[in-house]
C-alpha positions in Angstrom: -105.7 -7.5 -9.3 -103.0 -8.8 -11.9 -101.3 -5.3 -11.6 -101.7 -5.2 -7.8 -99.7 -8.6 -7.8 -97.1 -7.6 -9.8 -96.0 -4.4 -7.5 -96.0 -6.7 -4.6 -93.8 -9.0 -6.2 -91.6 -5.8 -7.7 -91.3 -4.6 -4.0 -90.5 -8.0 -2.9 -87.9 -8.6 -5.3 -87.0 -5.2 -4.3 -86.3 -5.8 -0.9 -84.5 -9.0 -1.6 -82.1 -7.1 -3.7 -81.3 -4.8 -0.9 -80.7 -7.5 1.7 -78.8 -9.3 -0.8 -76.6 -5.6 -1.4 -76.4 -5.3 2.4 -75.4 -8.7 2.9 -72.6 -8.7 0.1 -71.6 -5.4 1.1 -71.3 -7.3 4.7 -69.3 -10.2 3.2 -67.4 -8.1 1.2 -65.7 -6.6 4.2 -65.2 -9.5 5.5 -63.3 -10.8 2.8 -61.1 -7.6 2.3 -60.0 -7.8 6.2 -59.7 -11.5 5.9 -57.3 -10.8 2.8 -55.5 -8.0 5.0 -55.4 -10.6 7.7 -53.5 -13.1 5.7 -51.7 -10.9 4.1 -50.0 -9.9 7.5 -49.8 -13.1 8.4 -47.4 -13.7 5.3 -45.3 -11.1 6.2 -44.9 -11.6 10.2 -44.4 -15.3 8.5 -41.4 -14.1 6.5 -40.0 -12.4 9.4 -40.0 -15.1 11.4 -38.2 -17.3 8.8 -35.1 -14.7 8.6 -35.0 -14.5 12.7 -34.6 -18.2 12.7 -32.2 -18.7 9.9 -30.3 -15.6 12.0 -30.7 -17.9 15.3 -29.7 -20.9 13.3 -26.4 -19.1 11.5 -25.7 -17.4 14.9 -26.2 -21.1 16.4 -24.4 -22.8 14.3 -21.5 -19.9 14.8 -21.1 -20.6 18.4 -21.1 -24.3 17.9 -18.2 -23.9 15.9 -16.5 -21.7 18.2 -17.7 -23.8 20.9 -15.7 -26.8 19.2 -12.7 -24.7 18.7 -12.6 -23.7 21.8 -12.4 -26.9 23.4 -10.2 -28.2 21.2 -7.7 -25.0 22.1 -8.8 -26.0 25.5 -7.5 -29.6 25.5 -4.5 -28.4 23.7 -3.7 -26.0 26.8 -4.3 -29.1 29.6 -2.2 -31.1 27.9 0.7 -28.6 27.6 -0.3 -27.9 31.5 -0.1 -31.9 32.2 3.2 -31.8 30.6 4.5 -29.0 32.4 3.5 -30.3 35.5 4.9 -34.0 34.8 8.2 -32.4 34.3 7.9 -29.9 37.4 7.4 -33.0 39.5 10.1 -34.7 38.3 12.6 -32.1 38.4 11.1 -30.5 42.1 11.8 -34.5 43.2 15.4 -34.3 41.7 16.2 -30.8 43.1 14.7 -31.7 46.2 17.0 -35.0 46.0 20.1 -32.7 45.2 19.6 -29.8 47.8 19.1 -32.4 50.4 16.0 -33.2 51.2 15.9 -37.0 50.0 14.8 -38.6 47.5 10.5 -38.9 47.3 8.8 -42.0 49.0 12.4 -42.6 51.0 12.8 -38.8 53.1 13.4 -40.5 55.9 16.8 -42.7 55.0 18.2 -40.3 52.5 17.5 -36.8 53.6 20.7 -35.2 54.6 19.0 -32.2 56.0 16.8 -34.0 58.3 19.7 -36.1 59.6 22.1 -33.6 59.6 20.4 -30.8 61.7 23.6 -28.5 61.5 23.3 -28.8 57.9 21.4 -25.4 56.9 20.5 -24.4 53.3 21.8 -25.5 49.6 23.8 -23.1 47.8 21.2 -24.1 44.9 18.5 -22.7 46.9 20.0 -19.5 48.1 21.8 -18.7 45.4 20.3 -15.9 43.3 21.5 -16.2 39.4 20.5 -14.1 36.8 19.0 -15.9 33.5 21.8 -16.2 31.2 24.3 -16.9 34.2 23.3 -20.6 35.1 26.1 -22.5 33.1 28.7 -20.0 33.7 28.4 -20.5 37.6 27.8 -23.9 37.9 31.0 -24.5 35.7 33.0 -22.5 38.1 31.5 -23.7 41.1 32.2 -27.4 40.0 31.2 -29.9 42.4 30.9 -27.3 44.6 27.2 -26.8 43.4 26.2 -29.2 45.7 26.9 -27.6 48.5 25.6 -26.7 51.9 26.0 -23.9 54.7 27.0 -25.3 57.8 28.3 -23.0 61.1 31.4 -24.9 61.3 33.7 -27.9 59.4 33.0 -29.5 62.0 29.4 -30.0 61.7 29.7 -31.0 58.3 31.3 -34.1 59.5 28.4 -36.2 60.4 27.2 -35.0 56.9 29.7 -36.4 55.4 29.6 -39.7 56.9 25.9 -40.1 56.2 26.7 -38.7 52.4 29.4 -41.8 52.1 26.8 -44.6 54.5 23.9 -44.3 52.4 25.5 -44.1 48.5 24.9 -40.2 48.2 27.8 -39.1 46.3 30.2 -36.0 47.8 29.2 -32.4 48.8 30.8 -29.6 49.8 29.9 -27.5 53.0 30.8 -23.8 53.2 30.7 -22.4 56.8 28.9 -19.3 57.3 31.6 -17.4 58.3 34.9 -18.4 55.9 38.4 -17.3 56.8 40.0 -15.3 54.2 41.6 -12.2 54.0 39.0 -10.2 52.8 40.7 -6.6 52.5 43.4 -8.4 51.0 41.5 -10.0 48.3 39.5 -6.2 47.6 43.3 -4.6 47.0 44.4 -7.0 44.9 41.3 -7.7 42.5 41.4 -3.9 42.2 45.0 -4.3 40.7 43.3 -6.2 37.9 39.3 -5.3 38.0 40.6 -1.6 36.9 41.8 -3.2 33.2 38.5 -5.7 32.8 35.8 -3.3 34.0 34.2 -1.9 31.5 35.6 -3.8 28.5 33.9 -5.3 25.4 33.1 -8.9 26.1 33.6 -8.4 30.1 30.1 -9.3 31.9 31.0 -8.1 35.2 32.4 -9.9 38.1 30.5 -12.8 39.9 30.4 -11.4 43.6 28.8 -8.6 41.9 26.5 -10.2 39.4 25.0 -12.7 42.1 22.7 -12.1 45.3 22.3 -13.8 48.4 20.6 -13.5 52.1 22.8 -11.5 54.6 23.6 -14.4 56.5 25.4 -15.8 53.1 27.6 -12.7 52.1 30.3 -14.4 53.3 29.9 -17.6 51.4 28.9 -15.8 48.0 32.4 -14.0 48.7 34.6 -17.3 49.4 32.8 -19.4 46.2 33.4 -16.5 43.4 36.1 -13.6 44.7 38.4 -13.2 42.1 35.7 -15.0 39.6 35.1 -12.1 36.0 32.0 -13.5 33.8 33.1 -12.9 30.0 30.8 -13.3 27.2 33.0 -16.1 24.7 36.1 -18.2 25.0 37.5 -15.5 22.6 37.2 -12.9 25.0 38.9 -14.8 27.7 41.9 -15.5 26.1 42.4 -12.1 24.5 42.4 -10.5 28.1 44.9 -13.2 29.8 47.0 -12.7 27.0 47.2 -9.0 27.4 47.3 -9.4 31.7 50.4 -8.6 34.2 48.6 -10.6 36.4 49.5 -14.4 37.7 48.0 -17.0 40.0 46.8 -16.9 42.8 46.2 -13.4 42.5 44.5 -12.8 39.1 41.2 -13.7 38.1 39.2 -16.6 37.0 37.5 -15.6 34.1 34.6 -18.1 33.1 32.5 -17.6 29.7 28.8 -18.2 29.4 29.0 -21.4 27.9 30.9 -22.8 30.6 34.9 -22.4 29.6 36.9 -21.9 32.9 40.5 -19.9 32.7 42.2 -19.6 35.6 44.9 -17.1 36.2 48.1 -19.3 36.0 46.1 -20.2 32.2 44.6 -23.6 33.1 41.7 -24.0 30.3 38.9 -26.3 31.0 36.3 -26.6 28.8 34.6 -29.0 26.2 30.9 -30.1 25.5 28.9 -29.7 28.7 27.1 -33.1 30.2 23.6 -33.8 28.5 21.6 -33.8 31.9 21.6 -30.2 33.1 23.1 -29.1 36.3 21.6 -28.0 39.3 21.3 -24.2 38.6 20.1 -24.8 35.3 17.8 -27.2 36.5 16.5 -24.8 39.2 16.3 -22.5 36.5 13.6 -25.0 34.3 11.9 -25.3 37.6 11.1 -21.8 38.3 10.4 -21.3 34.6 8.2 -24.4 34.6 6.5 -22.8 37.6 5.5 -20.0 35.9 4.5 -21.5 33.2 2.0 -23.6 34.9 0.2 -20.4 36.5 0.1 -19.1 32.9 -1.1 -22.1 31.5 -3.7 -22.2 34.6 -4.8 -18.8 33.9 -5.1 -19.5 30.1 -7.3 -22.6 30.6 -9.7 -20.9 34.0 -10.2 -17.9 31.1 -11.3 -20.2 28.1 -13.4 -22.1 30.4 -15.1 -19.2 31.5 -15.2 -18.3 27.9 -16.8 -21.6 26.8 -19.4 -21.4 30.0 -20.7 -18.1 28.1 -20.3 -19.9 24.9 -22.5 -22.5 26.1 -25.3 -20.4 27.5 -25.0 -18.3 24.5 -25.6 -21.8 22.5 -28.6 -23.0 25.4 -29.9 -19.1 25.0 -30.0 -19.7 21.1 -31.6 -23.1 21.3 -34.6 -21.7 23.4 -35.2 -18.3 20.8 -34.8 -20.8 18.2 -37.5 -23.2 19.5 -39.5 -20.3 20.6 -39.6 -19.1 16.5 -40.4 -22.5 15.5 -43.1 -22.5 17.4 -44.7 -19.3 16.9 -44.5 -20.1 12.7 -46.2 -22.9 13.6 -48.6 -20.9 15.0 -48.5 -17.9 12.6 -48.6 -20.9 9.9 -51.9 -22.4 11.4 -53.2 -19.0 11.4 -52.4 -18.0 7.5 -54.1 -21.5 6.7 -57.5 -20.7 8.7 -57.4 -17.2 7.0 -57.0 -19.0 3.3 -59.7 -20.9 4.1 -62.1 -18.0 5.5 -61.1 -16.1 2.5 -62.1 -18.6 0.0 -64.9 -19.4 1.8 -66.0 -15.2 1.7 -65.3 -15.6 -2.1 -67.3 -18.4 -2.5 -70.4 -16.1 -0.6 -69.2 -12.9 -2.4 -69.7 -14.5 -5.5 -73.2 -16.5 -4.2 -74.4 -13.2 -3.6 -73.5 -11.5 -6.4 -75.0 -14.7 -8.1 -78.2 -14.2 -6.1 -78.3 -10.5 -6.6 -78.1 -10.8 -10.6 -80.7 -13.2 -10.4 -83.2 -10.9 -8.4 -82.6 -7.7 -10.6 -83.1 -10.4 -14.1 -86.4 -11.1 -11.9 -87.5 -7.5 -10.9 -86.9 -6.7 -14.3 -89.0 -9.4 -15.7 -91.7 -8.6 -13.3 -91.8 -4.6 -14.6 -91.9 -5.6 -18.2 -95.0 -8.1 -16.8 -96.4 -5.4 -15.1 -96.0 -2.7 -17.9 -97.4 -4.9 -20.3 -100.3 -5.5 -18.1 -101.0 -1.9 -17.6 -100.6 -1.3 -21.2 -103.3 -3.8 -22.2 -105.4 -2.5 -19.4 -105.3 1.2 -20.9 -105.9 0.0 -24.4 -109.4 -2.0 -23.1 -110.1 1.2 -21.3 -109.4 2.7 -24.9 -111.9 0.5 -26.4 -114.6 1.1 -24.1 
């Protein structure tokens, strides 16, 4: 009976030992894909970590460019508020000098809208090329501020509203001068044969400037007989050498404003500190210009710091997007430590448990032996 016990309890112990092989065979799995588990984890972890610090350098890169750009931005309005202070002022001054009044008061001072005969400036159909301004003006004179009118005898009534309300003087150039045209050709080809072409010689005015059809013959009267030359130098150098006298010869004007007439009359000198008219027009159209340009400059780097901004909003979301997904990565690498050491823990049990049962089985054979062996020595003895 003895015997008969022991071999149940070796086949119990037995059996025990394979559940506990199965079951650490089981846990064992479990911990080795736990391990694999967290092991990914780590890495998709560390991934994360270099995409945010790439979202938070690439961040921190448009912020900075964001900043620059609207600092270049409010550098830009500020040149286009200056530039458009200074148009105004000079539009209102041109607009004051080519007759239209001055701003706020049209009504009392505009010589245009009183004068009805009185048709456009010579500032305003005058066409100068850039470099000209001061040379024309200076050989215009006072006679800048002039006006087209059919007749003398419509400029009258100009006049007399030019002296009534405190306007200064101007000069009115009919449409239709009397002067001997053909006469004026022959003899400025007398003297246009030795300038044309020479170092220093510009060319001559009539030539140089433009103007509608209906002011050819103005453009003639103001500047026949009128030679552009490049320096005072130049000027004299040809009048000294000249056959010709006044009236006949030329006028020859520099481009810094010198006028020499043909009888030798030099008038020259430093030039007023307020531009004239012309050159004033000039600033205007140049001022004009720059405004678009300056327009166009800031509509592009608004645009640009529109896409700047949703590049920054863009990065913002991705950013917060990674932070929350390592959170989540980072909750799942600490439920997989914890799974892992708690699989160790039943590895181990098990292997504990298992060590224990084979001590046991072992125990229970040597038992079991020793029992059989006494039974076959009493079977001996009998």
């Amino acid at each position: 009976r003895q015997g008969d016990e022991g071999s149940r309890r070796v086949e119990r112990l037995e059996m025990e030992e394979r559940e506990a092989r199965s079951l650490q065979a089981v846990e064992g799995n479990r911990l080795q894909a736990s391990a694999q588990h967290r092991a990914e984890a780590e890495e998709r972890l560390q991934g994360l970590r270099h995409h945010q610090d790439l979202l938070v350098a690439r961040m921190q890169q448009a912020d900075e460019h964001l900043r620059d750009t609207d600092q270049r931005i409010s550098q830009r309005q500020q040149e286009l508020a200056a530039a458009e202070s200074r148009l105004r002022a000079l539009q209102g001054v041109f607009r004051e000098e080519t007759g239209y009044g001055r701003e706020g008061e049209e009504e009392g001072t505009s010589l245009r809208a009183a004068c009805h005969g009185v048709r456009a400036a010579v500032a305003e159909w005058l066409i100068v090329p850039p470099g000209l301004d001061r040379a024309i003006e200076a050989v215009l004179g006072e006679r800048v501020r002039g006006w087209l009118v059919e007749r003398p005898a419509e400029a009258k009534r100009a006049i007399e509203f030019l002296k009534a309300k405190g306007l200064g003087r101007g000069t009115f150039v009919p449409l239709s001068p009397r002067r001997a045209a053909e006469s004026g050709d022959r003899q400025s080809g007398v003297w246009w044969s030795t300038l044309q072409g020479q170092v220093g010689v510009v060319g001559r005015a009539v030539e140089l400037l433009q103007a509608p059809s209906e002011s050819a013959g103005a453009l003639a009267c103001l500047f026949d007989n009128v030679v552009i030359v490049e320096t005072l130098d130049v000027a004299i150098s040809h009048w000294e050498r000249a056959r010709w006298s006044a009236p006949e010869g030329p006028t020859l004007v520099t481009l810094e404003g010198e006028v020499l007439d043909p009888s030798g009359l030099l008038t020259g000198g430093l030039a007023s500190p307020v531009s004239g008219v012309l050159q004033r027009r000039r600033e205007i159209q140049d001022l004009e210009e720059k405004r678009v340009e300056l327009a166009r400059i800031v509509e592009d780097m608004q645009r640009t710091r529109a896409d700047l901004l949703r590049e920054s909003e863009s990065g913002k979301t991705a950013l917060q997007l990674a932070t929350e997904e390592m959170r989540e990565v980072e909750k799942l690498g600490l439920a997989l430590t914890k799974d892992e050491a708690s699989l160790g823990h039943s590895v181990e049990t098990v292997a504990r448990r298992l060590e224990t049962l084979r001590a046991e089985r072992e125990m229970v054979d040597e038992e079991r032996r020793g029992l059989e062996a006494e039974v076959a020595a009493s079977n001996e003895r009998l």
